[in-house]
C-alpha positions in Angstrom: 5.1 2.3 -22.1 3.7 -1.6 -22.2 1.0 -2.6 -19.8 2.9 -5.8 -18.2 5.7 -8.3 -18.3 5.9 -11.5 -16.4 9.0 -12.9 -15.6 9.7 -16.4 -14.2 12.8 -18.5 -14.0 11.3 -22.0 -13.8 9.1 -24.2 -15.2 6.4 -23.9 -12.6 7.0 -20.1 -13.1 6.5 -20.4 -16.6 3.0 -22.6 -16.7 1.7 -19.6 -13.9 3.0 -17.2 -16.2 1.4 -18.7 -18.9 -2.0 -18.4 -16.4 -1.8 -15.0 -16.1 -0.9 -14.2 -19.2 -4.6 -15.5 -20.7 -6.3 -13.5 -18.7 -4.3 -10.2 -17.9 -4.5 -7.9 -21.1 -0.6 -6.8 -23.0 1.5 -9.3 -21.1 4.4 -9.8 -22.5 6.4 -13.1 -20.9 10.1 -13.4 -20.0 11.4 -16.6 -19.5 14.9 -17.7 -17.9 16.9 -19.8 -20.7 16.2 -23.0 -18.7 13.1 -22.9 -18.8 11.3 -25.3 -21.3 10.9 -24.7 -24.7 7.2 -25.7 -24.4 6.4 -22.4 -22.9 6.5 -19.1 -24.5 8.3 -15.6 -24.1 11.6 -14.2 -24.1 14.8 -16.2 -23.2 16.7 -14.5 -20.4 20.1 -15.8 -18.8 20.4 -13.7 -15.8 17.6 -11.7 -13.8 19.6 -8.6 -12.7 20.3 -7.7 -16.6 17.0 -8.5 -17.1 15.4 -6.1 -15.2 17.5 -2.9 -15.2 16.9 -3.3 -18.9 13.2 -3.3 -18.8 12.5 -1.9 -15.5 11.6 1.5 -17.4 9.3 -0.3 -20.1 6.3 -1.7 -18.3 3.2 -0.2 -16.4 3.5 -3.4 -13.9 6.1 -6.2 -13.5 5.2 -9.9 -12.2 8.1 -11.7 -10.8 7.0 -15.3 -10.4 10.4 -16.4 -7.8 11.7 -15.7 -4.5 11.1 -12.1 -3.1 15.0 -12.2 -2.1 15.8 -12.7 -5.7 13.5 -9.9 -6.6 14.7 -7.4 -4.1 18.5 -7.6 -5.7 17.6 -6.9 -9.1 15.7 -3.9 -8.2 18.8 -2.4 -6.4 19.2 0.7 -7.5 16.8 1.3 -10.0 13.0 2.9 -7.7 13.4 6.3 -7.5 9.9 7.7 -6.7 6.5 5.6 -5.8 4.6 8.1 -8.4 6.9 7.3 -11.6 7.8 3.2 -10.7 6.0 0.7 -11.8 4.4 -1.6 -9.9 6.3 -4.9 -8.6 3.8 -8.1 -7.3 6.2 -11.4 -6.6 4.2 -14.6 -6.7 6.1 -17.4 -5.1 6.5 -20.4 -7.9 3.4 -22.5 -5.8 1.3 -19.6 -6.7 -0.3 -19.5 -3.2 0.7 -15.9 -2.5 0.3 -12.4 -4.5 2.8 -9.6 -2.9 2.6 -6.2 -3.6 6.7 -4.9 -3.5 7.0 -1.7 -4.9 4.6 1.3 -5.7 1.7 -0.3 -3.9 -0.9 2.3 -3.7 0.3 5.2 -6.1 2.2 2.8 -8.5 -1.3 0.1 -8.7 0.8 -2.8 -6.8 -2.0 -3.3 -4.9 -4.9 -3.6 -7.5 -2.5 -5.8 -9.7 -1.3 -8.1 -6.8 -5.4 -8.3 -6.3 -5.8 -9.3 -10.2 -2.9 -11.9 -10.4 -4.3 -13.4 -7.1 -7.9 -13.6 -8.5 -6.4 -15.2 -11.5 -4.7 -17.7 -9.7 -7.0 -18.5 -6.6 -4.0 -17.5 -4.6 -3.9 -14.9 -1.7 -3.0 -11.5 -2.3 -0.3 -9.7 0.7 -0.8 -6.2 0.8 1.1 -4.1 3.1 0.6 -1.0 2.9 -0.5 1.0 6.3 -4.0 2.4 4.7 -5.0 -1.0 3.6 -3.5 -3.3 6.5 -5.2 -1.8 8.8 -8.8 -2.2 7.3 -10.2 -5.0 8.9 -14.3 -5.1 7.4 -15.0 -7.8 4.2 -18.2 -7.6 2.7 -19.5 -11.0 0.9 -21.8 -10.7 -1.6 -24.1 -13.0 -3.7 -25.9 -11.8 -6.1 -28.1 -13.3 -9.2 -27.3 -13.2 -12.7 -27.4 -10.0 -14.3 -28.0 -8.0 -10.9 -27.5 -4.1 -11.5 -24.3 -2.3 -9.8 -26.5 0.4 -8.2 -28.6 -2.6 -6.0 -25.9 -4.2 -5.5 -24.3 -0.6 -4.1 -27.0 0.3 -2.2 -26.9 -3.6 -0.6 -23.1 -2.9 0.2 -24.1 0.4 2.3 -27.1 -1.1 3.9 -25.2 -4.0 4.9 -22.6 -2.1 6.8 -25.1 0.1 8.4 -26.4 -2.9 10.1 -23.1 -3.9 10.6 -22.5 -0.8 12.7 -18.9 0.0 10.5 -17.6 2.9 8.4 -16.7 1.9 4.7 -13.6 3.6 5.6 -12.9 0.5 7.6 -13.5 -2.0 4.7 -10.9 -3.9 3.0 -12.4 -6.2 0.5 -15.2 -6.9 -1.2 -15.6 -10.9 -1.6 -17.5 -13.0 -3.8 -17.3 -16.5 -5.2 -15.0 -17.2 -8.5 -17.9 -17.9 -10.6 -19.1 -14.5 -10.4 -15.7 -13.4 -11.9 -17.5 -12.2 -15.2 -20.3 -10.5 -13.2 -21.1 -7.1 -14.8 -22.6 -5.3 -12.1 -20.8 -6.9 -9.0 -17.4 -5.6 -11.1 -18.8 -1.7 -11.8 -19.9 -1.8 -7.9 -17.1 -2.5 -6.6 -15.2 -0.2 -8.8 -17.8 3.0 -7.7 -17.4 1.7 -4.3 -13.6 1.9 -4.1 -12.7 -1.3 -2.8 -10.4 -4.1 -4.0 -12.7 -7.3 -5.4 -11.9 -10.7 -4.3 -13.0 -13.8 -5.9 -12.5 -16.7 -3.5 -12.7 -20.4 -5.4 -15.0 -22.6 -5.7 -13.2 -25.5 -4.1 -11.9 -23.4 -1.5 -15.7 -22.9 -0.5 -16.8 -26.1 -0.5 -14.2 -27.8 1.2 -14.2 -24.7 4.5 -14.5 -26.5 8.1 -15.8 -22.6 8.6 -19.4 -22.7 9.9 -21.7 -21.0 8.0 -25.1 -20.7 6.6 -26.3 -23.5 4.2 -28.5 -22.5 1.6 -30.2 -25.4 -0.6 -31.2 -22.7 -3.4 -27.6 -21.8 -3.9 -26.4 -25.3 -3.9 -28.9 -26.2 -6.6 -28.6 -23.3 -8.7 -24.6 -22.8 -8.7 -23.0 -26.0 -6.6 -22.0 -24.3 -3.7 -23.6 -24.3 0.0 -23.5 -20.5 -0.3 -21.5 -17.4 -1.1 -21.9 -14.4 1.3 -20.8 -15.8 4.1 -17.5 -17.8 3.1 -16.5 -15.3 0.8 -16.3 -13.0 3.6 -15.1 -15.4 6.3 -12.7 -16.6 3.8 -11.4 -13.4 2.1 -9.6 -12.7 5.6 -7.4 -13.9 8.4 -8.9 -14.7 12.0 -12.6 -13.7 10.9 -16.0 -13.7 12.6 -19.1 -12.6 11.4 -20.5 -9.2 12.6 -23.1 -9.7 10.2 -24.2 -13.2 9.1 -26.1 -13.6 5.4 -28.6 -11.0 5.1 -31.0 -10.3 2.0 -31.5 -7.2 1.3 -33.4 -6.7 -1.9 -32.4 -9.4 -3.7 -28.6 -9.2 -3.4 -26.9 -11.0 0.1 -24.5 -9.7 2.0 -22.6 -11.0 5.1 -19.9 -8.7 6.8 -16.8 -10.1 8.8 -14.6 -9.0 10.9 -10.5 -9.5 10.9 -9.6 -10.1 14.1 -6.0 -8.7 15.2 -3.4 -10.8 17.6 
């Protein structure tokens, strides 16, 4: 069985496809037949066909088009969330990420999470274990800072938070730490999904938080902690603002429900 396929019916869909396809590992691109000729992958004509044909051959699919379209090709083909694969739609302004089918068993989740940090865009995760984690840990860290301070930041952090782990949901950090050894292996022993919020996105928040000038000289951003957590999340406030704690910050917010 193949890693991934990406499927898109337009243009737009194709130039994300083309995106994601640089940076996700064996993606193999399907491309409706009006599509331009400028962007790679398999001619398709009709996305029903499409999908029962390959529905069996891939690890993950990407649909980049409506979720409406998306739910009546699948008609008729899930059977269990164990054997699926896993089904993210990205809508064609690549703002959203949405885990459809096989979530947590099927890795829905984790690749909605990967398209979404590929793309800047945010991911929707449904799923009753995960919606209803509201703790996001933001983390700045130097270059080349080990996983296990980074790990033993992360648990400090919360305990002055006064939450569980069990209650977090993310992990945040800013997209220029995207290639950062030890933040990616301690997020991986930790358990939780890694977010990587943009740069832009950080430097143009209204949100209020904590300047720091050595940040700002060092990497161009006022800071990291805190907007990566504030930003990572919907209705947030900070039930721990910027804290050092041997050498690695973390700030912890809290999702606020309606």
């Amino acid at each position: 069985m193949k890693s991934m396929a990406v499927i898109s019916l337009s243009n737009n869909g194709a130039r994300i496809a083309t995106r994601l396809a640089r940076e996700l590992a064996d993606c193999d691109r399907y491309v409706h037949a009006v599509v331009s000729s400028r962007y790679a992958g398999e001619r398709f004509e009709a996305v029903i066909p499409l999908t029962h044909r390959i529905f069996s051959s891939y690890k993950g699919l990407i649909y980049i088009m409506p979720c409406g379209v998306v739910v009546r090709a699948l008609d008729g083909l899930p059977r269990h969330k164990t054997t699926d694969p896993a089904v993210v739609v990205i809508d064609t302004g690549a703002r959203y990420a949405i885990s459809l089918l096989s979530g947590h068993e099927g890795g829905a989740n984790e690749l909605a999470l990967r398209a979404a940090n590929c793309l800047g865009a945010e991911p929707v995760i449904t799923t009753t274990t995960e919606a209803d984690k509201d703790i996001i840990v933001g983390i700045g860290c130097r270059r080349g800072a080990k996983a296990e301070s980074i790990l033993s930041a992360i648990r400090e952090g919360l305990r002055l938070a006064k939450v569980s782990k069990a209650r977090v949901r993310w992990l945040a950090s800013a997209d220029i730490k995207k290639d950062e050894a030890g933040l990616i292996a301690a997020a991986a022993e930790f358990g939780v999904g890694l977010r990587f919020i943009t740069s832009d996105e950080i430097r143009g928040t209204a949100r209020s938080i904590r300047r720091s000038a050595f940040v700002e000289s060092k990497v161009n951003l006022p800071a990291v902690a805190e907007p990566a957590a504030l930003l990572a999340g919907r209705r947030t406030s900070l039930r721990l603002p910027k804290t050092i704690i041997n050498g690695v910050t973390i700030a912890v917010a809290l999702e606020n429900s309606i």
